[in-house]
N, C-alpha and C positions, 0 to 999 in steps of 0.2 A: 612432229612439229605441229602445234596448234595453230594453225592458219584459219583464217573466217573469213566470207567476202559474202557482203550487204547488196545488193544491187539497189538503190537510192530510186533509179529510174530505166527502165529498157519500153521505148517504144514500140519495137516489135512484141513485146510480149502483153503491152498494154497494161503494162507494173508503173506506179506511180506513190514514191512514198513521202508525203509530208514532211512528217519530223521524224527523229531520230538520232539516239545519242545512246552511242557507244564507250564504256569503260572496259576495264581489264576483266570487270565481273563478268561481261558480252563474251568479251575473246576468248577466255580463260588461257593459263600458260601461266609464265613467272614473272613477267613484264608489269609493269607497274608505272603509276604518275602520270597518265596518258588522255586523252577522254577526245573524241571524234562529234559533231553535232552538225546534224541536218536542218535547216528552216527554210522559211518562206518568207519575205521579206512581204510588207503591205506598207500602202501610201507614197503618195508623193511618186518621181519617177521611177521610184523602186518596186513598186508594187509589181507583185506573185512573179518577182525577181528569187532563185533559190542561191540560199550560199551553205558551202559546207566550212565546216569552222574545228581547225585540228590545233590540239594544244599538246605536245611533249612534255609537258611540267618545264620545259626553259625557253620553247621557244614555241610561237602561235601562228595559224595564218589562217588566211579565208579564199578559200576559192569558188567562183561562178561560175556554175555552169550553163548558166539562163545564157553566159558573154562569153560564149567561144570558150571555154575553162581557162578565163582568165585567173589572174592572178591579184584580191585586188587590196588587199591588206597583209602586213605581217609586223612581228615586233619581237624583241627578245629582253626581257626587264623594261626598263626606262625606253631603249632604243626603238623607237616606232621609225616603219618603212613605209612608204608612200607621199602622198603629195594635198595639198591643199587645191584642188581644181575649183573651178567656179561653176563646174555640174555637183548637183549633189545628187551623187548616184549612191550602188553602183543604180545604172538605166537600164529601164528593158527595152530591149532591140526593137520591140515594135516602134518605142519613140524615138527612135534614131534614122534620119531619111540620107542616107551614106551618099544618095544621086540625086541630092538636091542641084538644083543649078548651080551655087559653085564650086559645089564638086566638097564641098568641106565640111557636109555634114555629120559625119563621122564623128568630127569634135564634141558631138552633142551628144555624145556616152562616154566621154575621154575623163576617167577619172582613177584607172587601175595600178598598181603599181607594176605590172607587168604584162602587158596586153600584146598580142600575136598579131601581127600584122601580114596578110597573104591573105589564100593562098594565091589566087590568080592572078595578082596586083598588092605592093606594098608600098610604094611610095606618092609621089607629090600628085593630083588629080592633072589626068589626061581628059583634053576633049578633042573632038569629031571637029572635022571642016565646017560643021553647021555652028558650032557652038557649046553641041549638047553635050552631058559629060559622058566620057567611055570610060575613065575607071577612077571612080572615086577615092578621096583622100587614106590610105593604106589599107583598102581594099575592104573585104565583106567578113573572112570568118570569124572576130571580134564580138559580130553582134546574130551569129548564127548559136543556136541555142545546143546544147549536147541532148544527143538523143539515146544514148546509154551512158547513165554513172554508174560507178561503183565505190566502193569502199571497203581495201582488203587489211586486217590486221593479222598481223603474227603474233599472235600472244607468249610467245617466249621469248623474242627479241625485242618483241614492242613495234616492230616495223611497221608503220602505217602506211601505203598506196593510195591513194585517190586517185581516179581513175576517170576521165570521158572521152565519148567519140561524138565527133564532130562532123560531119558531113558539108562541103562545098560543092553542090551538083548540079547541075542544069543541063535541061533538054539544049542537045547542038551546042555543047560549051563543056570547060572542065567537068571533070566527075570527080573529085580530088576526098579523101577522108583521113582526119588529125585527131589518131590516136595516143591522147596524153597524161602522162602521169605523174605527178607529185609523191614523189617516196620520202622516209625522215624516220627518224628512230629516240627516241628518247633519250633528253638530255643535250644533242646535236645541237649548236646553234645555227642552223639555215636546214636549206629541203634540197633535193636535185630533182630538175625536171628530165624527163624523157619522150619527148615525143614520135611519131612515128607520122609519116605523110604516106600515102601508099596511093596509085593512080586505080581506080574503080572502073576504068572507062578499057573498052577494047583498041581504042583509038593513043596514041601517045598524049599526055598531057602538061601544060606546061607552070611550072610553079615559083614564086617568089614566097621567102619567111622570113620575115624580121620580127624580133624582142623586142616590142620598145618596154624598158626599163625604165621605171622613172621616181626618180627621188625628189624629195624636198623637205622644206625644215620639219623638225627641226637638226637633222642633220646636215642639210644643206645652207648655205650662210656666207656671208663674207669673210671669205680666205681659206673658206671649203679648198679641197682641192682634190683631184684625177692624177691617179696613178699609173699608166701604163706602160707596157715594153715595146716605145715606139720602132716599127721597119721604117715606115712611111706615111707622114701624114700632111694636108694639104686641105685648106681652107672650102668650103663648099661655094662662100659667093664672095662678093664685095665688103658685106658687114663683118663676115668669119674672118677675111684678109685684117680690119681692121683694128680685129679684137686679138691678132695673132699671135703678139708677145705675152699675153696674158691667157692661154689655151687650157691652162691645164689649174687654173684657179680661178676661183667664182666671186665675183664682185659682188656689192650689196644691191637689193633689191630697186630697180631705176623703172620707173613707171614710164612707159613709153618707148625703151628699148626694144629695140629689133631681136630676134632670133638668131641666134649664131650657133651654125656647125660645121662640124670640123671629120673631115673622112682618114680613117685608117686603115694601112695592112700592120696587124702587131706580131710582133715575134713569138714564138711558141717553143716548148722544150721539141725532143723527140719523135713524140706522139701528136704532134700538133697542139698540146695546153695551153691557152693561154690564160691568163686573166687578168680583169680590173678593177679598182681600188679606188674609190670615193668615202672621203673621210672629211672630217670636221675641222674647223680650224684648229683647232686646241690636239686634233691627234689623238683622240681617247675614244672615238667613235665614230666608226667604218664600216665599210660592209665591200665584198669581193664577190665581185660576178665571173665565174669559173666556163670557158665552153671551148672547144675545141677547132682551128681554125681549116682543118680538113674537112669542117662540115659549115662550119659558118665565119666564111673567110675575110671579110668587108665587118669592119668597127665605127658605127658613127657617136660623134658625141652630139648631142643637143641639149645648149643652153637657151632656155626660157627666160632673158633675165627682168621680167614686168615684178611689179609687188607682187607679194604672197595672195592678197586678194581675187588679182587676177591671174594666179596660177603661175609664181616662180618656182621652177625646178629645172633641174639636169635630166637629162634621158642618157642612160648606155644602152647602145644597139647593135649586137652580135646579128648579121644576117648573112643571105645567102648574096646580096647586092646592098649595093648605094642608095637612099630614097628617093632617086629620080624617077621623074616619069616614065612608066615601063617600054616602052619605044626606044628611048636612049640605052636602057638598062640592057635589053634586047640587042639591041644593035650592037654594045659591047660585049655580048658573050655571057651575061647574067644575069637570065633568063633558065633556069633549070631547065630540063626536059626529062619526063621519067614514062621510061615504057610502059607498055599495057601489065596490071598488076605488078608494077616495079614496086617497091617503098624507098625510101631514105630514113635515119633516125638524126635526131640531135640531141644532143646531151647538155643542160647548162647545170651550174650549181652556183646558191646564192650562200653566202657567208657572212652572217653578223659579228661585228667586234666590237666586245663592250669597257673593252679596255684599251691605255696606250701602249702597252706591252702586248695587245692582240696587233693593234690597227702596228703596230712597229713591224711584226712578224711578216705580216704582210705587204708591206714594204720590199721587205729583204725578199721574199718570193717572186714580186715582180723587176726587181734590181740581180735578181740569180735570170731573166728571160731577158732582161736587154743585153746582158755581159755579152761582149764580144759583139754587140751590131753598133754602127754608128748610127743616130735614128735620120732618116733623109726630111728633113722639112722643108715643106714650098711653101713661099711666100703668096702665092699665087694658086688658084682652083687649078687642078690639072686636069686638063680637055677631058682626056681617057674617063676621069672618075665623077666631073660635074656636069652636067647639060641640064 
């Protein structure tokens, strides 16, 4: 089997590669229509920002590893994934102050279309008796840069990996490392991701992960709608109560609109599968976030609904908890805890549909997870899952 693997960047070895652009001519094998690309972003708040940029011949994406290896563009023909933010990233973390005073600077790199939120901390910013912030808006390894990439192809399958580690460490604090990988094969419409958390530290360590997923036009739009195999869902405040009969479809762009989300347990087959389904009004173009709820059991949806300008999108968020402030989260039981060199993995996979007879399909898969559950809706934030 003709496998290759590029090493892009390893700090320990003090390897450091610019650019770089891999074909089937690179890999050698039988695999074909493929091409891999290394750069370095310059100007503006991008600058000596790296993204790697994989193309299957049907389906594209870019990932960053200057931003946590995030996740921060993708598209399959016509369908482009991501969002319209009012940062024009992607940012480099140095210009992102995450422990600004109000605790919300974070925002100030938020333009990916799938960005990791953990590990020590992932939801609403916490502060200290004095004021000052204790754990900024969904926490730090987003804007922590990867200190080993790679890039592995198999040239007889085509299979492409992307590959970095991540480190979340501090003297007398977590020691946490997120080993992540993007795999895909040609021709495939989407990627799966696999990451890996493993605690570094001799002492137990404690962790939070959430996906924020986040879409917007031009798949997003009014009468968009969310497809899921509701167990149990339940408004997160006062505004999501408001918006409640209207949960699972997107309103047009209202400038000055609050934030509405909505918290879920979904149903899953056997294995614990689940997944969710955001689609276009019209039904002819969707896309399926696939992940498993034995490892990431808590679903939030967030709607953004301001104009496009100022950054209308929906978020899907598979995590290990709810985006509250981690105290609350703690206090109910979700809060991970992983022993000394424990790991955990997570598995998502994202799925483009660029037809009505895809985004249909998809339908019927998640109509085959709800069968047989009644979904429980509260009208009402339920104590247990909002504070």
């Amino acid at each position: 089997m003709a496998t290759k693997t590029w090493t892009v960047c390893d700090v320990d070895q003090d390897c450091f590669v610019e650019e770089l652009r891999l074909t089937p001519k690179e890999a050698g094998g039988r695999a074909t229509g493929y091409a891999v690309t290394k750069r370095r972003l310059h100007g503006g708040l991008r600058d000596a920002v790296d993204v790697i940029e994989v193309d299957n011949g049907t389906f594209r994406f870019v990932v960053i590893p200057t931003r946590g290896m995030g996740l921060w563009r993708a598209a399959l023909g016509d369908v482009s994934l991501g969002w319209r933010s009012p940062v024009k990233g992607p940012v480099h973390p140095a210009l992102v102050h995450s422990t600004e005073p109000s605790g919300l600077g974070w925002l100030d790199g938020f333009d990916e279309l799938l960005v990791r939120c953990g590990l020590e901390s992932n939801g609403a910013p916490e502060f200290n008796p004095n004021g000052s912030v204790r754990y900024g808006l969904h926490g730090k390894i987003a804007n922590v840069p990867a200190h080993k990439t790679e890039v592995t192809i198999d040239g007889d399958s085509g299979e492409i990996t992307v590959s970095g580690v991540v480190d979340e460490a501090r003297l007398f604090h977590n020691k946490l490392r997120l080993a992540a990988k993007y795999v895909m094969r040609p021709g495939q419409p989407g990627l799966r991701i696999v990451d890996t958390v493993t605690n570094l530290s001799a002492e137990p360590g404690e962790l939070q992960l959430l996906y924020h997923t986040n879409f917007g036009v031009p798949l997003l739009g009014e009468g968009a709608k969310l497809v899921v195999p509701v167990a149990k869902m339940a408004p997160r405040d006062a505004i999501a109560a408001e918006n409640l009969a209207e949960w699972d479809t997107y309103g047009p762009e209202t400038p000055g609109a609050g934030e509405a989300c909505f918290y879920f347990h979904l149903t899953a087959d056997a294995q614990g599968r689940t997944q969710a389904l955001v689609h276009n009004a019209s039904g002819d173009r969707g896309v399926t976030l696939a992940f498993n709820t034995n490892q990431l059991p808590c679903f939030t949806q967030w709607k953004n609904r301001q104009a496009a300008e100022d950054g209308y999108v929906t978020g899907l968020e598979p995590a290990i908890n709810f985006p509250n402030i981690r105290s609350f989260e703690k206090q109910h039981g979700r809060v991970a805890v992983l022993e000394p060199g424990e790991s955990r993995t997570f598995e998502l996979e994202l799925v483009v549909h660029a037809t009505a007879d895809a985004v249909t399909s998809a339908k019927r898969e998640v109509a085959a997870l709800q069968k047989g559950t009644t979904p429980e809706i509260l009208a009402k934030p339920d104590p247990d899952w909002a504070g």
